[in-house]
TORPA-4810 file (N, C-alpha, C, O; in nm, 3 decimals):
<nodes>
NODE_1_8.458_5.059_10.502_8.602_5.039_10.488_8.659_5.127_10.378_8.771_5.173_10.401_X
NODE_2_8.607_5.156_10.269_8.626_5.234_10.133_8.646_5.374_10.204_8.746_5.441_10.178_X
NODE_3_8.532_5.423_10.309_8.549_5.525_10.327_8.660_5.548_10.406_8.757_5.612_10.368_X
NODE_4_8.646_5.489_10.530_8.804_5.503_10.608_8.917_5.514_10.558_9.005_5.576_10.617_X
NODE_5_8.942_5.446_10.419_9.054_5.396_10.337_9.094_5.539_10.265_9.206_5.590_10.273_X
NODE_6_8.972_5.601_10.186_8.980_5.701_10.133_9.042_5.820_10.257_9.162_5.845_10.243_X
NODE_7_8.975_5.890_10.366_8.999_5.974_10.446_9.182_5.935_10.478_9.281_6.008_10.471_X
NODE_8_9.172_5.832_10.504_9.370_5.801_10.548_9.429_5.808_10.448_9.543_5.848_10.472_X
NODE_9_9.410_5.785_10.324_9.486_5.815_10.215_9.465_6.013_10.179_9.553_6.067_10.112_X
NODE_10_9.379_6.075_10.215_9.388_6.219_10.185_9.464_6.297_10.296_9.536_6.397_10.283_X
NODE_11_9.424_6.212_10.435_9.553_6.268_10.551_9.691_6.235_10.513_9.783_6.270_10.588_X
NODE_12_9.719_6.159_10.381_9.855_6.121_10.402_9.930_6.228_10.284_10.052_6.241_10.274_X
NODE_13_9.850_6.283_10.218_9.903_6.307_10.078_9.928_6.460_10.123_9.870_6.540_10.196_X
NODE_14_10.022_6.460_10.057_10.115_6.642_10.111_10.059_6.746_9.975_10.087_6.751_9.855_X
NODE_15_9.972_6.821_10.062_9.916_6.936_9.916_9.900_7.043_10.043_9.916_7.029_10.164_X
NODE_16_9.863_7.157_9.959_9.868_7.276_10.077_9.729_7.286_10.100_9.630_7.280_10.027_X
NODE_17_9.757_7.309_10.267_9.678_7.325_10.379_9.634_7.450_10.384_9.695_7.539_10.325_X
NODE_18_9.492_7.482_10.472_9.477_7.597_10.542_9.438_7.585_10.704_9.409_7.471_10.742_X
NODE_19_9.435_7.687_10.795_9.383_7.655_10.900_9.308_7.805_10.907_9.349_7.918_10.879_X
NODE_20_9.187_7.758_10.954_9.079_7.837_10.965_8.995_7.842_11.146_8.904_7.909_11.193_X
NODE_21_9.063_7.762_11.186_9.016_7.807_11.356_9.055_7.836_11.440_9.163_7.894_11.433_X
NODE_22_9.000_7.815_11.562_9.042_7.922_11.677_8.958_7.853_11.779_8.849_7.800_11.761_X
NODE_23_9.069_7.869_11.956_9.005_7.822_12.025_8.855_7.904_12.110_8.767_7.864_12.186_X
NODE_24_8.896_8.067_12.031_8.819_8.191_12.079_8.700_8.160_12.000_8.596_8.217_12.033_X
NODE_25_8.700_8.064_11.883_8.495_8.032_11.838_8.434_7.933_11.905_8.330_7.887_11.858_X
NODE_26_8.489_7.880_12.033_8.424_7.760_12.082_8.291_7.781_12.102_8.215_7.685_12.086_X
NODE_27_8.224_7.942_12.150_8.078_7.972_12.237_8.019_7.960_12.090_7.923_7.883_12.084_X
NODE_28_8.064_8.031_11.945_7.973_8.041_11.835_7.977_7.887_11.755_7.879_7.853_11.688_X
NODE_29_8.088_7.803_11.767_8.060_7.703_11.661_7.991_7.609_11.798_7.916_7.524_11.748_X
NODE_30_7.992_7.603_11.881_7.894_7.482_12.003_7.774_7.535_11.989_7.684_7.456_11.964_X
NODE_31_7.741_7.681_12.003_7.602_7.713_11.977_7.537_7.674_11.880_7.421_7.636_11.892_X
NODE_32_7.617_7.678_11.740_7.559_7.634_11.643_7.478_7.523_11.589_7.387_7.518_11.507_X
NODE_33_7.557_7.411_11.682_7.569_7.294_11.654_7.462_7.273_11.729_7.365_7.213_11.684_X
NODE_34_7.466_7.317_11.850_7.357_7.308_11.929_7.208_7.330_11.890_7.104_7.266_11.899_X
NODE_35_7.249_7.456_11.841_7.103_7.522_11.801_7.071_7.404_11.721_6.974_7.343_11.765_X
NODE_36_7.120_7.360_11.628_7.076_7.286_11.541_7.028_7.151_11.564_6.914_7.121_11.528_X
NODE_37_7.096_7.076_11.614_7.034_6.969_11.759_6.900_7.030_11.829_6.808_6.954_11.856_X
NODE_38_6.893_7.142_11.851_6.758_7.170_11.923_6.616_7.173_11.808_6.497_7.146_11.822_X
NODE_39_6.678_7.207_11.721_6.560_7.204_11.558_6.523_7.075_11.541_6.409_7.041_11.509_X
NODE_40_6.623_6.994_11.563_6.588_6.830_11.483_6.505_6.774_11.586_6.395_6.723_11.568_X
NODE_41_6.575_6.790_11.715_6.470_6.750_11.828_6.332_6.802_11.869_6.262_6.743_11.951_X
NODE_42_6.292_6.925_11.802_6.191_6.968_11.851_6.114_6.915_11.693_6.014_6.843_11.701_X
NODE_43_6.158_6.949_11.574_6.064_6.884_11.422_6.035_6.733_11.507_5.928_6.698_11.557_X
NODE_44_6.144_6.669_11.507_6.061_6.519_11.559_5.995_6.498_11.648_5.925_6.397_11.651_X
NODE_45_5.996_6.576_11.733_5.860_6.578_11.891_5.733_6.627_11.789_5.627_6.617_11.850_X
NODE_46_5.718_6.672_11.665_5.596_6.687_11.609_5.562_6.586_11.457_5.471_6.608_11.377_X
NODE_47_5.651_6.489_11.451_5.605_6.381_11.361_5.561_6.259_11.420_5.543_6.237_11.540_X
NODE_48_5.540_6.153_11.289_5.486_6.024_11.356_5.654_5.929_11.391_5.767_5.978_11.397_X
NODE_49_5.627_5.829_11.403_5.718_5.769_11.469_5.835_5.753_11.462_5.922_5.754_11.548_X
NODE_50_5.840_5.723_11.257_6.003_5.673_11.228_6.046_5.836_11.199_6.144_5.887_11.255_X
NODE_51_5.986_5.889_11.131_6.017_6.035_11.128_6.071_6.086_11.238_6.164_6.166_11.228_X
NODE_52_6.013_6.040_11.381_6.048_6.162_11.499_6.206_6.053_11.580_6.269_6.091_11.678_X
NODE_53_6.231_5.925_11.506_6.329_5.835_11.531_6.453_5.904_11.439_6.569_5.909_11.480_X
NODE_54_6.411_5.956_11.306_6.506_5.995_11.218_6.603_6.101_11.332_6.707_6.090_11.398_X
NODE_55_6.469_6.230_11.302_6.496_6.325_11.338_6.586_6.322_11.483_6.708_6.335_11.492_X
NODE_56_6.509_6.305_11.571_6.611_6.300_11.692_6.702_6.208_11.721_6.743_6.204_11.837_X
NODE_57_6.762_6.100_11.605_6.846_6.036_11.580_6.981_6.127_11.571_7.094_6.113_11.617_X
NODE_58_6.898_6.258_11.464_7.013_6.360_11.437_7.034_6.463_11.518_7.132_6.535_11.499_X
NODE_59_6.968_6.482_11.594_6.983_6.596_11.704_7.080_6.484_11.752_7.189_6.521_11.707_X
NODE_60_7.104_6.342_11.834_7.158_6.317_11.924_7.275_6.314_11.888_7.357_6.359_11.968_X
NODE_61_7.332_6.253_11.738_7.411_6.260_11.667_7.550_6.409_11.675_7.671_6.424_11.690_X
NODE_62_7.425_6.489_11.652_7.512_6.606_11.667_7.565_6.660_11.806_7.667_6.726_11.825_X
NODE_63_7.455_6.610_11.914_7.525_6.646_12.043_7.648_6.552_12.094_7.739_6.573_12.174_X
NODE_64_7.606_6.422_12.001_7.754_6.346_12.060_7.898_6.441_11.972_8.011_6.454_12.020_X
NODE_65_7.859_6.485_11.862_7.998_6.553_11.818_8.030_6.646_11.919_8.147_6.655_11.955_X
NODE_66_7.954_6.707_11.963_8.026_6.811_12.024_8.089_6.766_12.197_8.192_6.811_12.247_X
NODE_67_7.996_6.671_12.261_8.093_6.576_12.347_8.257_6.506_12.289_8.350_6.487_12.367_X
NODE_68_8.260_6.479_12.162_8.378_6.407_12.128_8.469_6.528_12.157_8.580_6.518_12.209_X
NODE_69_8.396_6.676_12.109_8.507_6.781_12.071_8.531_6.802_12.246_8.643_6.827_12.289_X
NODE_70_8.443_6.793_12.312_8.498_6.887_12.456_8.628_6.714_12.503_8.744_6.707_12.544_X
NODE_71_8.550_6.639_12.478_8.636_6.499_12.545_8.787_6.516_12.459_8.871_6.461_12.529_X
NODE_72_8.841_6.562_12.356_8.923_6.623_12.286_8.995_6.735_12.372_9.117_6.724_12.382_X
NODE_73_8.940_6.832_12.428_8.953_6.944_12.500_9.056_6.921_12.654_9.161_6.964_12.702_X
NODE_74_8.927_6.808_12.697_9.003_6.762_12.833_9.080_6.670_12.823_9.123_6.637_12.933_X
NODE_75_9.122_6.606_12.733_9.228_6.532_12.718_9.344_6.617_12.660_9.453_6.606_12.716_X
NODE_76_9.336_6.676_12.583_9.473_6.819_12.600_9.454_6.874_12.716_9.570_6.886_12.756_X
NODE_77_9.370_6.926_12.818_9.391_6.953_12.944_9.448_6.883_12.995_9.550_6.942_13.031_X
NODE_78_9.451_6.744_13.038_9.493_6.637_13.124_9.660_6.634_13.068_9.752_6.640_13.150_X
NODE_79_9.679_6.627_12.953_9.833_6.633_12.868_9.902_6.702_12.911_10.021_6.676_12.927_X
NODE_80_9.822_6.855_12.954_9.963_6.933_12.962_9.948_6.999_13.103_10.036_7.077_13.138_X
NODE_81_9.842_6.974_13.190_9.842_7.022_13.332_9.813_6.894_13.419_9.795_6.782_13.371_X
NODE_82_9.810_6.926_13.570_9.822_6.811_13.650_9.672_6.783_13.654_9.584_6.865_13.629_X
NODE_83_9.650_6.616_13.699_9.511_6.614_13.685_9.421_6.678_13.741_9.314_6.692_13.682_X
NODE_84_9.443_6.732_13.868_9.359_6.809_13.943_9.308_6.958_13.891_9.219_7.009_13.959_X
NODE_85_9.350_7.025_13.789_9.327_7.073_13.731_9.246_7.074_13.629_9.237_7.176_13.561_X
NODE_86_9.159_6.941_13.596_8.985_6.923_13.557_8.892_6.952_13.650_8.773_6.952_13.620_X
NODE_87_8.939_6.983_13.788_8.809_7.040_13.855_8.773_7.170_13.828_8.658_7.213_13.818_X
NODE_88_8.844_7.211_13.822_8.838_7.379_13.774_8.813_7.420_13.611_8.804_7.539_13.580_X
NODE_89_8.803_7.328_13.523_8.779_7.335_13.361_8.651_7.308_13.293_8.581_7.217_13.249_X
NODE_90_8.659_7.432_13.309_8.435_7.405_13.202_8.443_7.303_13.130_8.355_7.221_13.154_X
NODE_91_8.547_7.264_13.016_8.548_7.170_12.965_8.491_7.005_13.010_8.423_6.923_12.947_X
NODE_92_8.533_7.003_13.105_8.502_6.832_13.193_8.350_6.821_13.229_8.276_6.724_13.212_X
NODE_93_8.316_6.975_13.298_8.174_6.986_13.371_8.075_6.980_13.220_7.986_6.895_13.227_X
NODE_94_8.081_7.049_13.105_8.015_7.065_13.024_8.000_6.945_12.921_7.894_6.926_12.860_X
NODE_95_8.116_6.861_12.906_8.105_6.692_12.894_8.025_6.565_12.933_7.980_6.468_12.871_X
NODE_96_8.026_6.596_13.029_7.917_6.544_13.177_7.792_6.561_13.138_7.724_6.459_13.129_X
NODE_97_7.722_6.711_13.099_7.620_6.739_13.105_7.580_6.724_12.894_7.472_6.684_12.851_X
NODE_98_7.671_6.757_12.826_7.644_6.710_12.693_7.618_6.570_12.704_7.507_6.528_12.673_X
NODE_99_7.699_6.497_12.743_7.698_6.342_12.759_7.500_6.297_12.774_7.414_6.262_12.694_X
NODE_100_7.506_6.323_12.912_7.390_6.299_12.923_7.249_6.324_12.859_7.135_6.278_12.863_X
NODE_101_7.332_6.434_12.792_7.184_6.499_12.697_7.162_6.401_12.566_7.062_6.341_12.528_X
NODE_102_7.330_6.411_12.501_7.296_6.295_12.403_7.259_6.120_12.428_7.220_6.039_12.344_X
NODE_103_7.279_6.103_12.534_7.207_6.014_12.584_7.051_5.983_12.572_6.988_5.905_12.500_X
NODE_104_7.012_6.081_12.676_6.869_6.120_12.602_6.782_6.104_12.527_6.675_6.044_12.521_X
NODE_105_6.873_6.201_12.438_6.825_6.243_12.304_6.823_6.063_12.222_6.736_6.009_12.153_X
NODE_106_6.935_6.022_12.259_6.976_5.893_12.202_6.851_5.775_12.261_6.808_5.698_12.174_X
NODE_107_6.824_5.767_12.327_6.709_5.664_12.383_6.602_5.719_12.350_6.531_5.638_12.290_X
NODE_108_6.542_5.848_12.362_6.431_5.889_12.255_6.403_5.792_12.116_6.317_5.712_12.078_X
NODE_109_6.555_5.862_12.054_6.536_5.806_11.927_6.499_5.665_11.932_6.408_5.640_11.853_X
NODE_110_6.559_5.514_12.031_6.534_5.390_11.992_6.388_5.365_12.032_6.301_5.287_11.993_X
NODE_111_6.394_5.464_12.127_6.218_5.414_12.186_6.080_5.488_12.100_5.967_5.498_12.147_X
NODE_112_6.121_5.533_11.969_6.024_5.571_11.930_6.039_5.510_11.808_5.934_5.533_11.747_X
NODE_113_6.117_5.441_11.736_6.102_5.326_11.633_6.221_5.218_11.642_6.294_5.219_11.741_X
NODE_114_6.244_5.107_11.519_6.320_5.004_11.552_6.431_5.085_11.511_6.433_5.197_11.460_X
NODE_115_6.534_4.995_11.546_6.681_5.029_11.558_6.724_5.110_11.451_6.786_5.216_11.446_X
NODE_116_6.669_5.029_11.358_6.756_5.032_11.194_6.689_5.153_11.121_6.717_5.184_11.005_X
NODE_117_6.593_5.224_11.205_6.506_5.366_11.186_6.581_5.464_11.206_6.608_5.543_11.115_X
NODE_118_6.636_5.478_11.345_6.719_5.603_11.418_6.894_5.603_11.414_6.978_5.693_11.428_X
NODE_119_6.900_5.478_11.392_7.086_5.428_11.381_7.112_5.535_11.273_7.153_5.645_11.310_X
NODE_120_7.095_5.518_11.175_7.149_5.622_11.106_7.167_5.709_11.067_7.253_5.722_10.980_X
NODE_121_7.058_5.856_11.132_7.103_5.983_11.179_7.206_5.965_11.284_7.309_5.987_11.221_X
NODE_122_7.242_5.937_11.415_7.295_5.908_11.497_7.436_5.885_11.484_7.523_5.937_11.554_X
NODE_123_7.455_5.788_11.373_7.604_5.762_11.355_7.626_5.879_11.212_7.732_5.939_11.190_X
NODE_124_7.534_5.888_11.148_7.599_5.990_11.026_7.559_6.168_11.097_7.568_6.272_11.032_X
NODE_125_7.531_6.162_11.191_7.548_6.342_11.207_7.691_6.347_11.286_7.776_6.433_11.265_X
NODE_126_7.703_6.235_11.386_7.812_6.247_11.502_7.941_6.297_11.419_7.956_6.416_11.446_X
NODE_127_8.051_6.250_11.322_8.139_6.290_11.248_8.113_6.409_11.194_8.207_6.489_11.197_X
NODE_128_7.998_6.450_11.139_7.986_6.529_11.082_8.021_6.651_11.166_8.109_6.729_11.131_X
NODE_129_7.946_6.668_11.285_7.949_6.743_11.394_8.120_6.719_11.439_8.211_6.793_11.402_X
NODE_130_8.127_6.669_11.475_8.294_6.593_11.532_8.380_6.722_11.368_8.398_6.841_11.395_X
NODE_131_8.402_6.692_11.286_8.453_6.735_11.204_8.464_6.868_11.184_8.575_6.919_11.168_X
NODE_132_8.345_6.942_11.183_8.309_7.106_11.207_8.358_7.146_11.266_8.397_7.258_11.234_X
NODE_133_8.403_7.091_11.410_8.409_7.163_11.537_8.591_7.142_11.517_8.679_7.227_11.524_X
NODE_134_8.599_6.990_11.491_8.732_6.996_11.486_8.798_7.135_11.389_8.887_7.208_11.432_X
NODE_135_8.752_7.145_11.293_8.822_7.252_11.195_8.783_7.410_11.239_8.844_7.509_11.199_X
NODE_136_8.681_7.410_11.320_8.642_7.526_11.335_8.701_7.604_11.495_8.710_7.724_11.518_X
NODE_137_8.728_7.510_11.569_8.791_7.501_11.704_8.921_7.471_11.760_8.984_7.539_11.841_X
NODE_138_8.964_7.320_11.687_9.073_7.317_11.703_9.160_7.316_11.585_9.257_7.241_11.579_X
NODE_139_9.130_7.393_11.497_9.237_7.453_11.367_9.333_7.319_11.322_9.453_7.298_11.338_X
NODE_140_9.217_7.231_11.253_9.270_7.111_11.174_9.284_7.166_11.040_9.247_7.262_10.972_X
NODE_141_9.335_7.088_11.036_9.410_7.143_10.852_9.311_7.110_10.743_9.244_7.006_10.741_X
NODE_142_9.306_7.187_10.671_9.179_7.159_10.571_9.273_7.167_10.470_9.342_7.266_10.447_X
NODE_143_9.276_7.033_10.393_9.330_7.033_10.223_9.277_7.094_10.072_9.193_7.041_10.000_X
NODE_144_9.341_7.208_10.049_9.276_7.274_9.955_9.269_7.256_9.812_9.202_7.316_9.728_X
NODE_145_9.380_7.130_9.800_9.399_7.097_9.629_9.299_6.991_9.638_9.280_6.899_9.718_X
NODE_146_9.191_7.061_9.448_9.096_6.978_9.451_9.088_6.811_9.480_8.989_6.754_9.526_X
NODE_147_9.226_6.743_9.439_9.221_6.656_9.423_9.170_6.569_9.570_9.081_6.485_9.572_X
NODE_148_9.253_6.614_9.689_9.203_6.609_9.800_9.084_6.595_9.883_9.037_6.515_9.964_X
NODE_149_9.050_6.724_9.819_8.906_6.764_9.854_8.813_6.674_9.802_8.722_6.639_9.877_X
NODE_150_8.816_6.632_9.694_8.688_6.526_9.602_8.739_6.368_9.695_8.664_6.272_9.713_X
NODE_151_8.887_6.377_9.744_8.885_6.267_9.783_8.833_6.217_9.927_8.797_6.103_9.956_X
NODE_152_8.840_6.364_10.034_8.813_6.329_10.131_8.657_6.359_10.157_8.607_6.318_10.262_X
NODE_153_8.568_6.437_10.055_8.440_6.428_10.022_8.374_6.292_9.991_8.267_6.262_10.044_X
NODE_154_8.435_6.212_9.908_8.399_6.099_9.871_8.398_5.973_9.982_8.308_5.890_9.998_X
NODE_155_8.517_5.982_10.047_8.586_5.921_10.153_8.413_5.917_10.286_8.360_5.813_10.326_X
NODE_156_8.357_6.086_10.328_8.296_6.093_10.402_8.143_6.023_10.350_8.083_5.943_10.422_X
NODE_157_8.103_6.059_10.241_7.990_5.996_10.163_8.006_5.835_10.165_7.932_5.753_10.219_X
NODE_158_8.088_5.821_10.113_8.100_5.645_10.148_8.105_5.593_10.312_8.088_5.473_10.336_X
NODE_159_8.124_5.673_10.405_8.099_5.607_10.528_7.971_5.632_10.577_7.923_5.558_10.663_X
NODE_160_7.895_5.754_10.523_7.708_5.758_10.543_7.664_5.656_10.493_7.634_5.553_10.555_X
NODE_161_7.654_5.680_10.347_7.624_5.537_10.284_7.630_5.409_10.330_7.533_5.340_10.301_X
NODE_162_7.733_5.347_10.406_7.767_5.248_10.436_7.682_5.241_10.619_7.620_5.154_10.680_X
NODE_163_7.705_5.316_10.635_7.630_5.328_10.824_7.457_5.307_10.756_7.366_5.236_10.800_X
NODE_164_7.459_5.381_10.658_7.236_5.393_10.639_7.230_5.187_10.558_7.145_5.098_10.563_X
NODE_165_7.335_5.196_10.512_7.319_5.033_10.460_7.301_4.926_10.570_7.208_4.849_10.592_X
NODE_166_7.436_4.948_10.641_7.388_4.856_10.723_7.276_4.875_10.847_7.222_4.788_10.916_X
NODE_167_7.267_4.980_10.848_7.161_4.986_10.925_6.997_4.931_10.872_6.909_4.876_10.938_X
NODE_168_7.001_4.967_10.747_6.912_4.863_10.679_6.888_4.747_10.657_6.792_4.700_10.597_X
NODE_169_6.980_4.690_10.708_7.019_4.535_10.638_6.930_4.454_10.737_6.925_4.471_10.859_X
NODE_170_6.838_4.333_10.639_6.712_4.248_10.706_6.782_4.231_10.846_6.702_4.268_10.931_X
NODE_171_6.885_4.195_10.897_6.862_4.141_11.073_6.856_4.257_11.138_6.804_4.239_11.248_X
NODE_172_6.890_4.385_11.117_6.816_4.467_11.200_6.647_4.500_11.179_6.559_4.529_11.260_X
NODE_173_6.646_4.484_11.038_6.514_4.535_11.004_6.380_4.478_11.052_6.267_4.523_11.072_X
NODE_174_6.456_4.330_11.065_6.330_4.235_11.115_6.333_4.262_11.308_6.265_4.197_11.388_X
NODE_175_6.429_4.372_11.344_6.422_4.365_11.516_6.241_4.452_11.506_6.186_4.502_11.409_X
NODE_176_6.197_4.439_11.641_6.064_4.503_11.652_6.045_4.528_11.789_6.090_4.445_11.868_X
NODE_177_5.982_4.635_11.836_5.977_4.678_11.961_5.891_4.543_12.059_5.825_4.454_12.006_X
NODE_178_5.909_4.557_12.179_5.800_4.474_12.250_5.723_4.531_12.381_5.776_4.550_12.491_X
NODE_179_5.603_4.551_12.351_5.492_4.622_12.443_5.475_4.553_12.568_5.413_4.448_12.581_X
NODE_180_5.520_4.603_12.639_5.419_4.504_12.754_5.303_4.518_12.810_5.283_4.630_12.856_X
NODE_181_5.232_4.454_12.820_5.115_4.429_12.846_5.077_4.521_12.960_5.121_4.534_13.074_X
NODE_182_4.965_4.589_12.881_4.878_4.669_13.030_4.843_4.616_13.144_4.772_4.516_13.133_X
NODE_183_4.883_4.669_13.304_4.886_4.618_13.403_4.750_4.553_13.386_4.764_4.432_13.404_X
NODE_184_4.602_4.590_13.355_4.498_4.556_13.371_4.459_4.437_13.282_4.370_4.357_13.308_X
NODE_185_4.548_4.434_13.157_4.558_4.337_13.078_4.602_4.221_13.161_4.544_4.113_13.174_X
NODE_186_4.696_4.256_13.205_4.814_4.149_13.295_4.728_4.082_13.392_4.722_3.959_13.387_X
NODE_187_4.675_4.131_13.459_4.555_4.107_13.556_4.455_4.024_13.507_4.426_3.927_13.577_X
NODE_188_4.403_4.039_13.413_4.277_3.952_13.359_4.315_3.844_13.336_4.263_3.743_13.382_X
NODE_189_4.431_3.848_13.247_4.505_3.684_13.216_4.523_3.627_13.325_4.471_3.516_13.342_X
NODE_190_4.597_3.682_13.419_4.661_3.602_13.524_4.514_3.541_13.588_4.515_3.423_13.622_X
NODE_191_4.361_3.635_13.610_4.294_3.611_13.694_4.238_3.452_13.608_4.206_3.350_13.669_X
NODE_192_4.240_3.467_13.459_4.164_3.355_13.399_4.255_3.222_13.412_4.218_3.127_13.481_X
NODE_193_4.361_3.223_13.348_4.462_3.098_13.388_4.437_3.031_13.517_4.414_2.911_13.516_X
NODE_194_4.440_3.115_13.660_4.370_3.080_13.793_4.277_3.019_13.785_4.277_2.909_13.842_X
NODE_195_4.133_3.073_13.698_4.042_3.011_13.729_4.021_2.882_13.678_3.902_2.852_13.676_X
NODE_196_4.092_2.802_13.640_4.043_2.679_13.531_4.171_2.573_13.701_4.151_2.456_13.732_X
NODE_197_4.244_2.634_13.747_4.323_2.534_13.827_4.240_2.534_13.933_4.216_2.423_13.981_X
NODE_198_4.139_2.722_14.029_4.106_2.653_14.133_3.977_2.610_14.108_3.904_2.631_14.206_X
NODE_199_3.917_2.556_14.009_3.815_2.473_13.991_3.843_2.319_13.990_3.788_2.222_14.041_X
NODE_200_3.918_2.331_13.935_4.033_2.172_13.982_4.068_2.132_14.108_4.114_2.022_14.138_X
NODE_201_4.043_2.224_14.183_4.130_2.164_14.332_4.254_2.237_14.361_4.285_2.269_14.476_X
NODE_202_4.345_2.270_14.228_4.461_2.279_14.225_4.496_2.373_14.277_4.405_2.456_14.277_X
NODE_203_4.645_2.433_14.358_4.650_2.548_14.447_4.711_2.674_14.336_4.729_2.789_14.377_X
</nodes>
């Protein structure tokens, strides 16, 4: 809440702006982001568990930013042309297919440790990513008086902080995966429980 509080109070305060993007860096700042999503995901395909939960916590993280930015994209598409005009827009098709990746990437991360392991790459890369792209793509205003700047720095640090806290906090910590039992495992039990009823008579 501190952090949210902080970020709306630095959007509100009138100091001079710059704008630094363009819709012509979309191929270099998505690559980027990408590339970088592809690093975190491939380091964690070579650690042990909570490590490879961190890691591709943050690859997925970052691919959801860049879904928020295209879902951003096609919703100014949809604003100012008729709807039928998302069939024809890379934007919509390339949403679709980010989507699913951070998906993915996102169930990786829970299925390779408990919740409160991978939650918080996941929710602290997504803004981060979301934010880049916003300033780098769609030419958001960046506040240049320090005062601003320390505030909406602080603003973003207090909402990591607060996502890795609660993600720590004992009722997630105590969640724990559950194995199920090897088919052959499954089998033996079931065959022994049987045997004590049809020695009984029992059906």
């Amino acid at each position: 809440m501190a952090g949210v509080t902080a970020l709306s109070v630095a959007r509100s305060i009138r100091s001079a702006q710059v704008y630094v993007g363009s819709y012509a860096y979309w191929p270099f700042a998505g690559a980027a982001v990408a590339f970088l999503a592809v690093v975190f995901a491939e380091l964690g395909r070579r650690r042990p568990a909570d490590q490879r939960a961190i890691l591709t916590g943050i690859s997925a993280g970052l691919v959801f930013g860049i879904a928020d930015a295209l879902t951003r994209r096609t919703v100014q598409i949809l604003d100012t042309a008729h709807p039928a005009v998302l069939l024809s827009s890379w934007p919509v098709y390339a949403l679709i297919a980010v989507s699913l990746v951070g998906l993915w990437l996102m169930q990786s991360a829970f299925n390779a440790a408990p919740l409160h392991t991978s939650l918080p790459g996941i929710t602290a890369a997504e803004p981060v990513s979301g934010i880049v792209l916003g300033i780098v793509v769609f030419r958001d205003s960046v506040h240049v008086s320090p005062g601003t700047i320390a505030l909406e720095a602080s603003g973003l640090i207090a909402l990591l902080v607060g996502v890795i806290m609660v993600a720590q906090a004992p009722a997630l910590a105590r969640l724990r995966r559950r194995h199920p039992p090897h088919p052959r495992t499954a089998r033996r039990a079931a065959h022994q429980s049987a045997a004590p009823a049809a020695e009984d008579g029992r059906p």
